[in-house]
SEMARTI-57226 format. One record per atom (N, C-alpha, C): x, y, z. Coordinates in steps of 0.2 Angstrom, whole numbers, padded with zeros to 4 digits, always signed. Atoms other than C-alpha are relative to their C-alpha. Layout:
SEMARTI-57226
XYZ...
This chain:
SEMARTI-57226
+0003+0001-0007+0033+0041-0046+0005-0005+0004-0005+0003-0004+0043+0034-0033-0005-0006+0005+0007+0005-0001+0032+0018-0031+0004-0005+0008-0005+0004-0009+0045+0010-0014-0002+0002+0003+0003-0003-0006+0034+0024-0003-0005-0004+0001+0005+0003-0003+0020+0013-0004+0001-0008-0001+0000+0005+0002+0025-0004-0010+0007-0002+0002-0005+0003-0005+0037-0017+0001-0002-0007+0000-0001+0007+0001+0043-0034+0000+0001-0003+0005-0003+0003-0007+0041-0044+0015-0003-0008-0001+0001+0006+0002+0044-0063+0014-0004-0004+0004+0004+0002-0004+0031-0064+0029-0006+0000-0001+0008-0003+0005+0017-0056+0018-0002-0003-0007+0003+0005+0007+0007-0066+0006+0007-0003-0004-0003+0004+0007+0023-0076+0000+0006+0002-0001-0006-0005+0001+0035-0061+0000-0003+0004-0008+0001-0005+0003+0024-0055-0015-0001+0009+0000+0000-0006+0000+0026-0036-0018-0009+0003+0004+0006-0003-0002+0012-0029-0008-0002+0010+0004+0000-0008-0001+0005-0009-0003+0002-0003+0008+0000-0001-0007+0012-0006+0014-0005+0000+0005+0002-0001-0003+0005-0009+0028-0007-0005+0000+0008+0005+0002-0009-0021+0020+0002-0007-0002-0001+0008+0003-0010-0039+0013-0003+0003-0007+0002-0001+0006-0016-0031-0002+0005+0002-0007-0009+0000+0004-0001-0036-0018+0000+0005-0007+0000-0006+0009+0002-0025-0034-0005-0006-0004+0006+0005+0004-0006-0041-0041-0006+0002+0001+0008+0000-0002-0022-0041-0033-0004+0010-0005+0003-0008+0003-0024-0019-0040+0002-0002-0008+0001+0000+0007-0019-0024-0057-0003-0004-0004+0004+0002+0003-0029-0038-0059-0007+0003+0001+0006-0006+0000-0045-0026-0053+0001+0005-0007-0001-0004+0006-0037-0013-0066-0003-0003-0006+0000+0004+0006-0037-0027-0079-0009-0002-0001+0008+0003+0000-0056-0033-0074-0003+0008-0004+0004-0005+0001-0062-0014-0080-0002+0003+0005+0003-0003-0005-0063-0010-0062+0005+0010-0001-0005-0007+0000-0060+0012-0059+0005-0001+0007-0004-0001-0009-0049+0020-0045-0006-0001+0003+0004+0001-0005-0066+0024-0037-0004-0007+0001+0003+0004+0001-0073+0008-0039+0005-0005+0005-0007+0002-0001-0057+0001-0032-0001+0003+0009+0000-0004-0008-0058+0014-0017-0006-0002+0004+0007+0001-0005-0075+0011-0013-0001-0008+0003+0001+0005-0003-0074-0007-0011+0007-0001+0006-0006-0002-0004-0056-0003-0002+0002+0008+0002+0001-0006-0002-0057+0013+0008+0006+0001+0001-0007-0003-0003-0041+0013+0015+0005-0001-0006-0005-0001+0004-0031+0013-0002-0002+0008-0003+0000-0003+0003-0029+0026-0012+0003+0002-0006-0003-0001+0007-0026+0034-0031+0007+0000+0000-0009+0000+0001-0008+0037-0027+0002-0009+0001-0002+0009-0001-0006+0016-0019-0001-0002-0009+0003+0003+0007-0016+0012-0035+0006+0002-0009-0004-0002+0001-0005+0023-0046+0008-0005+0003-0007+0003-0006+0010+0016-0035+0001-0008-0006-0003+0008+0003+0007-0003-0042+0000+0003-0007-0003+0000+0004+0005+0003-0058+0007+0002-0004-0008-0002-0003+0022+0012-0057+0003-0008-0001-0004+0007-0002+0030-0004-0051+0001-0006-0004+0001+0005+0004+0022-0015-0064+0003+0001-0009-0004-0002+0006+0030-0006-0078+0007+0001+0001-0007-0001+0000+0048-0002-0071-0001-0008+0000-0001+0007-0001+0046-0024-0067+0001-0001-0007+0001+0001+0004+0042-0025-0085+0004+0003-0005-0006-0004+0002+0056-0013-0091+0005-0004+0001-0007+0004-0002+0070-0023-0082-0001-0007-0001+0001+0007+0002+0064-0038-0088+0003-0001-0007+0001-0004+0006+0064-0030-0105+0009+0000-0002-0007+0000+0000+0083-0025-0102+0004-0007+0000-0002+0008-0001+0089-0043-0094-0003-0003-0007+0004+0004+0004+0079-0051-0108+0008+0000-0009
């Protein structure tokens, strides 16, 4: 997945943390819902304007992170 379509780093936005386009919403904030046990639909329902592909998207992003870390390491 090509997680860049939806996720963008702007130093104006919460911090410059990695967040879904177009929102204040960062890969953190979907991966720690993830991590709580929350679904996609449970996720969407409380945030209508994301979607399984955003969702998708961070988890993408939190794995290549976690790769190049891996490598550097």
């Amino acid at each position: 997945m090509n997680y860049s379509e939806f996720i963008e780093i702007n130093p104006n936005v919460r911090f410059g943390r990695p967040c879904l386009k177009g929102s204040r919403i960062s890969v953190y904030d979907v991966l720690t819902w993830l991590a709580s046990g929350m679904t996609h639909d449970e996720i969407i329902s409380d945030y209508p304007e994301l979607s399984v592909s955003q969702i998708l998207a961070c988890l993408a992003f939190a794995a290549d992170r976690e790769h190049k870390f891996r490598i550097a390491s």
